[in-house]
C-alpha positions as CSV (number, residue, x, y, z in Angstrom):
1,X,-18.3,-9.7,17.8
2,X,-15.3,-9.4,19.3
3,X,-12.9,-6.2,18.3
4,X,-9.0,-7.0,18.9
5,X,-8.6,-3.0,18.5
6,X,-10.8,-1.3,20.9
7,X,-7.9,-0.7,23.1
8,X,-5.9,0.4,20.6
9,X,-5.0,4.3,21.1
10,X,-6.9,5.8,17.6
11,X,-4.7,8.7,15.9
12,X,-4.8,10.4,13.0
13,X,-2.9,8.0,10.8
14,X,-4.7,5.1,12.3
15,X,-7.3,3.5,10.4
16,X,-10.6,5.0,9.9
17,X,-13.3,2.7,12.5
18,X,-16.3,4.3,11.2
19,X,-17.6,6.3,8.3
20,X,-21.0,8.1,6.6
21,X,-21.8,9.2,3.5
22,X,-20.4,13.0,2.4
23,X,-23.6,15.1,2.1
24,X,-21.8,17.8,0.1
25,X,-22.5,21.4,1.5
26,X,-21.2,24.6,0.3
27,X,-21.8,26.4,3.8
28,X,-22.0,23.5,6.2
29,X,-18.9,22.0,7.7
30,X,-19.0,18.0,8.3
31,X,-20.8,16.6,11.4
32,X,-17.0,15.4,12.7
33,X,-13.7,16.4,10.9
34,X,-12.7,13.6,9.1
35,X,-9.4,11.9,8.8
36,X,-9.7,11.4,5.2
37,X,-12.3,11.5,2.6
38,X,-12.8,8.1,0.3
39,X,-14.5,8.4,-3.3
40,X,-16.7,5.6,-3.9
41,X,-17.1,6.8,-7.7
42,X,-15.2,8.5,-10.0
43,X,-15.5,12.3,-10.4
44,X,-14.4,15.7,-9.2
45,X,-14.7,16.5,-5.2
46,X,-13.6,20.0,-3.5
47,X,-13.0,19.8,0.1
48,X,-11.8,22.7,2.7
49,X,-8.9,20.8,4.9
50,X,-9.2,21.3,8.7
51,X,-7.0,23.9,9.1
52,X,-7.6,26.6,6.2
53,X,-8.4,29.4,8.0
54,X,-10.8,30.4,5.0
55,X,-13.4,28.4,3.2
56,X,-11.1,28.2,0.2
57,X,-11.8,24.7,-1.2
58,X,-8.6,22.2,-2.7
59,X,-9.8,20.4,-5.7
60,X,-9.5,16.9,-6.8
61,X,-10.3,17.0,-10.7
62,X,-11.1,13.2,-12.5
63,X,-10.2,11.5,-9.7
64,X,-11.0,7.1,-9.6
65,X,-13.6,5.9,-7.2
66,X,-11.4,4.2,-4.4
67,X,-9.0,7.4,-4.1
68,X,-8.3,8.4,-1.0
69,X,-8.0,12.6,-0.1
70,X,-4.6,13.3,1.5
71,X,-6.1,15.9,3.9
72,X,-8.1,15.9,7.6
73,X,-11.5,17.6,5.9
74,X,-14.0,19.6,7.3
75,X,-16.0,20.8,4.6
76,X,-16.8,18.8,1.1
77,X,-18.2,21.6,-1.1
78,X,-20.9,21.3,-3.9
79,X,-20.0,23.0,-6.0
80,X,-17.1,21.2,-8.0
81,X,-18.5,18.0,-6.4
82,X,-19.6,15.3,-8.7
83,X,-17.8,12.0,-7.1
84,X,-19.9,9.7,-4.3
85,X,-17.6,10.1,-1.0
86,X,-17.8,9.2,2.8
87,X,-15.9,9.8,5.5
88,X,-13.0,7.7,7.5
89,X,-13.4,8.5,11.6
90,X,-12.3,7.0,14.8
């Protein structure tokens, strides 16, 4: 297949070129920080941005699956985790 955007220089408001499924973890940071977290179904998620220097989660209450978390994440928490996310990464 051919891929028009290998070149391209990949930064953090760049499209996401590959992503996994959010295995939530109350102690366990994400494999790679992600750009941005994608719910697939509705629910709650609590994620720990990047750069909180504590493991204080933000939450995302009722949120629709297709919404997209406005934060680089490294951590996607259990607890207060009920919607079906995955990750957008270079």
């Amino acid at each position: 297949m051919h891929d028009p955007y290998t070149d391209n220089q990949q930064g953090p408001e760049s499209l996401g070129r590959s992503g996994r499924l959010v295995v939530p973890s109350d102690t366990d940071d994400l494999p790679v920080v992600a750009k941005a977290i994608v719910c697939t179904t509705a629910g709650d998620i609590s994620v720990v941005p990047v750069s909180n220097a504590t493991d204080t989660p933000v939450p995302f209450i009722d949120v629709p699956a297709g919404y997209l978390i406005p934060f680089q994440v490294r951590r996607v928490m259990a607890t207060g985790t009920t919607a079906t996310a995955y990750t957008l990464e270079d």
